[in-house]
C-alpha positions as CSV (number, residue, x, y, z in Angstrom):
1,X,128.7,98.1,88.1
2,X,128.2,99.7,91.7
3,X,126.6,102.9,91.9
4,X,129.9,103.8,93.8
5,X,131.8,103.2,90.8
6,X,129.7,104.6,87.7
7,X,131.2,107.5,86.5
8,X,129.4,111.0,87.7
9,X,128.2,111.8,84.0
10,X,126.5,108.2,84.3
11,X,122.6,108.6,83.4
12,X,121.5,106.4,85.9
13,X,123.3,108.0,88.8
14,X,121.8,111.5,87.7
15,X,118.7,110.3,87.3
16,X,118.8,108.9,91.1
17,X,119.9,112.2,91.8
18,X,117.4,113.9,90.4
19,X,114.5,111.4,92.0
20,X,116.4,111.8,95.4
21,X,115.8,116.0,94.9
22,X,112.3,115.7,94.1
23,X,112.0,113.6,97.5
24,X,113.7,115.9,99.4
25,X,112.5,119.4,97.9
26,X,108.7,117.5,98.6
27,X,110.0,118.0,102.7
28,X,110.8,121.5,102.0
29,X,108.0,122.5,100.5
30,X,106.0,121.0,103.0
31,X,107.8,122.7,105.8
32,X,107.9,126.3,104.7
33,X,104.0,125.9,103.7
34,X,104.3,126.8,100.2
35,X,101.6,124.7,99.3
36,X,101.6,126.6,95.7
37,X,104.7,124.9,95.2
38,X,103.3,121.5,96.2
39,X,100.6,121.7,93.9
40,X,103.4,122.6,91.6
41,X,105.9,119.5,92.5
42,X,103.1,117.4,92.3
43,X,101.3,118.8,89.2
44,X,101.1,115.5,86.9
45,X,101.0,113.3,89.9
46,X,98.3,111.4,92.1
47,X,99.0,112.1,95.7
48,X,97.0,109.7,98.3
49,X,97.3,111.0,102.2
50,X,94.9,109.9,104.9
51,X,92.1,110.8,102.2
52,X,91.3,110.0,98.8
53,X,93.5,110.4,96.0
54,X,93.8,113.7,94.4
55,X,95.5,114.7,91.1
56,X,96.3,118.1,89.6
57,X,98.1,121.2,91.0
58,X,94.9,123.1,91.9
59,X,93.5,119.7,93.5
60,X,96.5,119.2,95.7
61,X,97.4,122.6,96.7
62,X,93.6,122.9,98.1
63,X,94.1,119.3,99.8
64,X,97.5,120.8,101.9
65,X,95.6,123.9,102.7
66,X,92.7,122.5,103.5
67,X,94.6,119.5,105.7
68,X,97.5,121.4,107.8
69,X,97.8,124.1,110.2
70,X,100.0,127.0,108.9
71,X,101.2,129.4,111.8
72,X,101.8,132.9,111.9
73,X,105.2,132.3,110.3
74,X,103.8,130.7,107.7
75,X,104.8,127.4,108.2
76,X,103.1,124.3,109.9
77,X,105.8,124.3,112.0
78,X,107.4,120.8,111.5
79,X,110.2,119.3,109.9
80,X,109.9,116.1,107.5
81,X,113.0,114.2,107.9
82,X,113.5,111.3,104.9
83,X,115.4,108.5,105.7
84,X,116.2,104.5,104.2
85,X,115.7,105.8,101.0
86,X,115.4,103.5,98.2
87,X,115.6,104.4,94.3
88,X,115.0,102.3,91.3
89,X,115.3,103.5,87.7
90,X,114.2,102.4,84.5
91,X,116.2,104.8,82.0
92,X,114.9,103.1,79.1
93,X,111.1,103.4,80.2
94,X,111.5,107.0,81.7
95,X,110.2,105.6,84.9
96,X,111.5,105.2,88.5
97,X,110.3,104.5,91.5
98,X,111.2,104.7,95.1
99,X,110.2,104.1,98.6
100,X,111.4,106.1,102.1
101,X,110.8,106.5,105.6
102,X,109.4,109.7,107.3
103,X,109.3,111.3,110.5
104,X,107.9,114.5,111.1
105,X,108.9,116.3,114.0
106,X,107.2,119.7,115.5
107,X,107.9,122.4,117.7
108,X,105.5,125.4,118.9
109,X,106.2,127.8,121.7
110,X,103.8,125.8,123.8
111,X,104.2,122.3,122.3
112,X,107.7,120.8,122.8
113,X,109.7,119.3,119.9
114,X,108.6,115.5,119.2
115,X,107.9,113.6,116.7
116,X,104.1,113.5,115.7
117,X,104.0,111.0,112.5
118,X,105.9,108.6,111.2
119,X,105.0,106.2,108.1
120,X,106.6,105.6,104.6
121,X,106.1,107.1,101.0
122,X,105.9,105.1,97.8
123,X,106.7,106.9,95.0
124,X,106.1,106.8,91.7
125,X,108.7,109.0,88.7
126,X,108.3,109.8,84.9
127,X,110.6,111.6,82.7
128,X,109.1,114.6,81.1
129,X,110.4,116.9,78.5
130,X,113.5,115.5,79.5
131,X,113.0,116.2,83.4
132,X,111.8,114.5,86.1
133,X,108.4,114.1,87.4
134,X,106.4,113.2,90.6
135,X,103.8,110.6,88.8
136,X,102.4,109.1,92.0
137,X,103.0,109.7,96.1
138,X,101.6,107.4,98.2
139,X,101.3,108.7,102.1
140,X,101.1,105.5,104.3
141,X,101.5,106.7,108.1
142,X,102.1,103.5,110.6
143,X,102.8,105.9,114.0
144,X,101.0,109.0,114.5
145,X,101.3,111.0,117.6
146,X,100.0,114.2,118.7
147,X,98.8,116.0,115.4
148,X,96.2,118.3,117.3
149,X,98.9,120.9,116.1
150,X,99.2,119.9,112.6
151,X,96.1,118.4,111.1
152,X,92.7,120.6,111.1
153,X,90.5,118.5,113.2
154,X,88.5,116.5,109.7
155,X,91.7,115.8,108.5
156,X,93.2,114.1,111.7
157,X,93.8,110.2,111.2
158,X,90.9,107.4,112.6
């Protein structure tokens, strides 16, 4: 059956749902510099950047702080736009996974908005305790642009 035509109480089409709000509330979070809530979103997860994997909340809340600017707002400053997203789900194995496009895109007073990265995530889902759950993010960037602004100078790509 299309996913057009499942009915809205489907499983499947709730658990897309569900994967498709854990993408997008990964952007937010990313945005507003609440990197306590990363570490959160990401808690039972392996997340690989530019770096080396890192799993845990305390591991991957230090690797955001550690890696992006935050300005006086708070924020880095950018916005993570997720696009040609793809979701599959295995209800009876709990497990999903998914791959997207991004493009960030950043603006300062003195730093005109453009877009500074742009790459792909693979992702990886689990259902637990009946919710679900980032198990893996996989950061691969293919364009990067000026990220002077946005990556402390260690962290900035090679």
């Amino acid at each position: 059956m299309p996913a057009s035509a499942r009915p809205a109480t489907d499983p499947t089409a709730a658990s897309h749902r569900a994967v498709r709000n854990l993408i997008a509330r990964y952007a937010e979070l990313v945005d507003d510099g609440d990197f306590a809530g990363l570490g959160a979103l990401l808690a039972y997860a392996t997340f690989t950047g530019s770096g080396e994997p890192v799993h845990g909340r305390e591991a991957i809340e230090r690797t955001f702080r550690d890696t992006l600017i935050v300005y006086a707002d708070g924020t880095p400053r950018t916005q993570h736009v997720t696009t040609n997203l793809a979701v599959e789900v295995d209800e009876p194995a709990g497990t999903a996974v998914a791959r997207s496009y991004i493009t960030v895109l950043q603006a300062l007073p003195d730093f005109p908005l453009q877009p500074i990265a742009a790459g792909r995530y693979h992702d990886r889902f689990e259902l637990r305790g009946g919710q679900w759950q980032f198990a893996e993010r996989r950061v691969r960037l293919t364009l990067v642009g000026e990220v002077s602004r946005h990556l402390r100078q260690a962290a900035a790509p090679r």
